[in-house]
DOVO-774474 format. One record per residue: residue number from 1; x, y, z of N, C-alpha, C in turn. Coordinates in Angstrom, 1 decimal. Layout:
// residues N
{NUM; {X; Y; Z}; {X; Y; Z}; {X; Y; Z}} ...
//
This chain:
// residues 85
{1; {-9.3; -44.9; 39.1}; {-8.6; -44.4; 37.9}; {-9.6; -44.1; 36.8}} {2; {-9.1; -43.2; 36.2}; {-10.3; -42.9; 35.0}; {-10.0; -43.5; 33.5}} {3; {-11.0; -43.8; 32.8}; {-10.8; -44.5; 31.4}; {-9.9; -43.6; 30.8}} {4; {-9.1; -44.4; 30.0}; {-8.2; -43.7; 28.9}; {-9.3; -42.7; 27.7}} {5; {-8.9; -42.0; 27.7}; {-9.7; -41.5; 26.0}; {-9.7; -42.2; 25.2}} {6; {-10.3; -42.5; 24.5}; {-10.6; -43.5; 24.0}; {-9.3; -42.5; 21.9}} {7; {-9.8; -41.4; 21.8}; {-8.9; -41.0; 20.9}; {-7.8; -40.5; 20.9}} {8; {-7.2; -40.2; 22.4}; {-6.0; -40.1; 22.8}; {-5.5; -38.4; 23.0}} {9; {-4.3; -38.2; 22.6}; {-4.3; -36.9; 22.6}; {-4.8; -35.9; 21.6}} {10; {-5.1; -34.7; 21.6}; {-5.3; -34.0; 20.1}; {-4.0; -32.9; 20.3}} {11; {-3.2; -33.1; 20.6}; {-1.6; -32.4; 19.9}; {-1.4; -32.4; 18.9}} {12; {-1.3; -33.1; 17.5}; {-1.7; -32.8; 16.2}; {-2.8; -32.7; 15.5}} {13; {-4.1; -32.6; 16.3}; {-5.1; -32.0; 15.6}; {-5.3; -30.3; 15.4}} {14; {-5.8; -30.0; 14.6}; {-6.2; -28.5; 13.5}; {-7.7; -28.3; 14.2}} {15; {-7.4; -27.2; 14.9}; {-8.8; -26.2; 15.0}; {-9.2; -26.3; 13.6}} {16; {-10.9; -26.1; 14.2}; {-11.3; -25.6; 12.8}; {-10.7; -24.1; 12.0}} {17; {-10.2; -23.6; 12.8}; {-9.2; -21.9; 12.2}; {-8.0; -22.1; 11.8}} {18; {-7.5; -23.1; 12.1}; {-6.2; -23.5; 11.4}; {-6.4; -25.2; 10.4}} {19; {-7.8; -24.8; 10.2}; {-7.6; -25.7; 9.2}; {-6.5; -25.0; 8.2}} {20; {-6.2; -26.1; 6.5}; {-5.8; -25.5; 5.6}; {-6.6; -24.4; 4.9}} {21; {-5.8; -23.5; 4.4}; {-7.0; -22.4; 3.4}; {-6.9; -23.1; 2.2}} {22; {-8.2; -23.2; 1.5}; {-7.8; -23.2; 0.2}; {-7.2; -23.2; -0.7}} {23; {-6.6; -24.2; -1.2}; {-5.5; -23.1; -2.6}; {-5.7; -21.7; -3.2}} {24; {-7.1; -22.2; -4.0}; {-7.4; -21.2; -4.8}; {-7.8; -19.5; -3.6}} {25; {-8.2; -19.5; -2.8}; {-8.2; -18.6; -1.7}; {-6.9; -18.1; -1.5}} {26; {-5.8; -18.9; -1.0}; {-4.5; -18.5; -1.0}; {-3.8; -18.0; -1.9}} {27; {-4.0; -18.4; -3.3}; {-3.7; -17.9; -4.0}; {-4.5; -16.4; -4.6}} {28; {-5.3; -16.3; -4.5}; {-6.0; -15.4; -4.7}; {-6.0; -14.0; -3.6}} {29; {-5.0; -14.3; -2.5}; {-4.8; -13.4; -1.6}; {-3.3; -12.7; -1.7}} {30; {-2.5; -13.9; -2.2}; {-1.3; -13.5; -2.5}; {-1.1; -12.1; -4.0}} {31; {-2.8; -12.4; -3.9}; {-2.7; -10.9; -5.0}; {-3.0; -9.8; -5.1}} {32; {-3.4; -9.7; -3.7}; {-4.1; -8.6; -3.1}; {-5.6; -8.3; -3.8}} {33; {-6.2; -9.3; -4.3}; {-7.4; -8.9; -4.9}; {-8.3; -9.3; -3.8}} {34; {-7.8; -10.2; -3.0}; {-9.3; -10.9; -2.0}; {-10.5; -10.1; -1.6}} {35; {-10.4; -8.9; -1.1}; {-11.3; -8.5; -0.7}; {-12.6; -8.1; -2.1}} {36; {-11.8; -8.1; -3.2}; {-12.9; -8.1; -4.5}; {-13.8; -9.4; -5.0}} {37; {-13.2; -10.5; -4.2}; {-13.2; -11.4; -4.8}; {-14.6; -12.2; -3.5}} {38; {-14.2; -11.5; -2.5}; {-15.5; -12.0; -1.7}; {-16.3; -11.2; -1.7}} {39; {-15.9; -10.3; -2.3}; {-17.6; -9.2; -2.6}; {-18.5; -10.1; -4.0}} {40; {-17.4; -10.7; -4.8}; {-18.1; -11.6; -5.7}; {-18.9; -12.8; -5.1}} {41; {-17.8; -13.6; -3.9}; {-18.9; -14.2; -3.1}; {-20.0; -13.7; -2.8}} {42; {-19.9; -12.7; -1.9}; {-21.0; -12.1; -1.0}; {-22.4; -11.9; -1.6}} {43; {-21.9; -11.6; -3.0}; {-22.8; -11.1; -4.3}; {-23.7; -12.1; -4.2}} {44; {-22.7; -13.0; -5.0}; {-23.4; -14.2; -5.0}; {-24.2; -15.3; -4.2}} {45; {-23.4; -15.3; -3.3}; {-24.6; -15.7; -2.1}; {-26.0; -15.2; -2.1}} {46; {-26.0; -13.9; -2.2}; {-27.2; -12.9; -2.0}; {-28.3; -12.8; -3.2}} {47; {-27.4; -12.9; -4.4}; {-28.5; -12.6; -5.2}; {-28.6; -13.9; -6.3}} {48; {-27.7; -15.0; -5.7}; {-27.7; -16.0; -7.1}; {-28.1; -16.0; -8.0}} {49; {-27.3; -15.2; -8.4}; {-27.5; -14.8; -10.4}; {-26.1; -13.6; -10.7}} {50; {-25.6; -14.4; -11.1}; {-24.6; -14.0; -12.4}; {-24.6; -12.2; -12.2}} {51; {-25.5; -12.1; -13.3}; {-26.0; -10.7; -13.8}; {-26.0; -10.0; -12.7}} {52; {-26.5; -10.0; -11.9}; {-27.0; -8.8; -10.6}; {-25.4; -7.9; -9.9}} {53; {-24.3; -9.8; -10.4}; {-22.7; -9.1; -9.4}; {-22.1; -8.3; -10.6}} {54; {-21.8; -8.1; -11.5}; {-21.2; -7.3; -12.5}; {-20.5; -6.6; -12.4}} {55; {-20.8; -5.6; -11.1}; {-20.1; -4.4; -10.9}; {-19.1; -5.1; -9.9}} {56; {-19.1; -6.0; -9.2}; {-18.0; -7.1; -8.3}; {-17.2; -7.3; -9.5}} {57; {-17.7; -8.0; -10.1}; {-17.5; -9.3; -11.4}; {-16.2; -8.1; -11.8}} {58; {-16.8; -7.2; -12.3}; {-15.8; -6.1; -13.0}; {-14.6; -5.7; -12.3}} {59; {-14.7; -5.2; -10.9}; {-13.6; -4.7; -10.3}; {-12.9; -5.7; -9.7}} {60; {-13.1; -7.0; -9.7}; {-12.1; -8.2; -9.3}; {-11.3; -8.6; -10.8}} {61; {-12.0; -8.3; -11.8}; {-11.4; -8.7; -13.2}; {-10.3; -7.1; -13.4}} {62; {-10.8; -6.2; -12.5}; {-9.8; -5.3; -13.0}; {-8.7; -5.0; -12.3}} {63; {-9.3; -5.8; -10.6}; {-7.8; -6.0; -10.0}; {-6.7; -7.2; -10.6}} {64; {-7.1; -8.2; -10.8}; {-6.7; -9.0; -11.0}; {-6.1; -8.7; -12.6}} {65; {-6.3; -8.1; -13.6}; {-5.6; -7.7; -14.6}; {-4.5; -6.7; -14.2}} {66; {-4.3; -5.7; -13.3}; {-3.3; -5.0; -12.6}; {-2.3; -6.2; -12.0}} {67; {-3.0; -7.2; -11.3}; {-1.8; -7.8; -10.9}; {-1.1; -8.5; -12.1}} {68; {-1.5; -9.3; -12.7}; {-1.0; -9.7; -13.7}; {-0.2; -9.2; -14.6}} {69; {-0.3; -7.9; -14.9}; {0.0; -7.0; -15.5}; {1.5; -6.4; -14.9}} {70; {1.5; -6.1; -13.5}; {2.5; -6.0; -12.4}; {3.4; -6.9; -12.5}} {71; {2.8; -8.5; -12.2}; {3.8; -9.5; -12.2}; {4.5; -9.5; -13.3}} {72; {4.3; -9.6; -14.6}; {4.6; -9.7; -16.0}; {5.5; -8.6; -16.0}} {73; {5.2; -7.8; -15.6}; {7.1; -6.4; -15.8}; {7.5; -7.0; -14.9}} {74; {7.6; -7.6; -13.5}; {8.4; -7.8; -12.4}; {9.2; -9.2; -13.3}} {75; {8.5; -10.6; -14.0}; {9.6; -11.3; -14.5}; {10.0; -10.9; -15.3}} {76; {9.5; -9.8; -16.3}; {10.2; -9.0; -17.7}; {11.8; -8.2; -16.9}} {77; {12.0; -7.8; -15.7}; {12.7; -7.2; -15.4}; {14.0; -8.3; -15.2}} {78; {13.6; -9.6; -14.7}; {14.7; -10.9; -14.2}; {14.8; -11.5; -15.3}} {79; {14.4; -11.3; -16.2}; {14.9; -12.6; -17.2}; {16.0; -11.7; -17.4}} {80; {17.4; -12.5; -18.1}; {18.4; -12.4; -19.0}; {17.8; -11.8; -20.2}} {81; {18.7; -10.8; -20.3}; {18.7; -10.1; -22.1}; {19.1; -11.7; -22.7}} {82; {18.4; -11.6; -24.1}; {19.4; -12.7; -25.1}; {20.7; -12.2; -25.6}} {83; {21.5; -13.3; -26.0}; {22.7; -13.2; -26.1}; {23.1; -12.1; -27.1}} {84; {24.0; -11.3; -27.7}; {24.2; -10.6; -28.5}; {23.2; -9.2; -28.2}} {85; {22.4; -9.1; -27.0}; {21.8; -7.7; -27.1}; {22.6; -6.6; -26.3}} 
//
């Protein structure tokens, strides 16, 4: 007979690929900005320094202002008028 495993089964263990994502990652995908936003990574990685990503820095600040911008008429659309309008 062969030893027991000593840690038993892994049925509820997580690959490393199905770990959890990040919050801030998941949230940040739910905005369609991600792919700007790892170019800020990528940037970064590569040239650690601020200054060099700018032109990332820029077009993730200007997706990210479109979304926000989007979202803000989409709840401007669901609120209730006030009373008497």
């Amino acid at each position: 007979m062969t030893a027991p495993n000593s840690r038993g089964h892994n049925w509820s263990r997580k690959s490393e690929e199905e770990e959890e994502e990040d919050p801030v990652d998941q949230m940040i995908s739910r905005t369609g900005c991600a792919s700007f936003h790892r170019a800020v990574q990528d940037c970064m990685a590569e040239h650690q320094d601020w200054r060099q990503c700018q032109r990332s820095v820029h077009d993730f600040k200007q997706c990210m202002a479109e979304y926000q911008r989007l979202r803000a008429n989409q709840l401007g659309q669901h609120q209730p008028s006030p009373a008497g309008s």
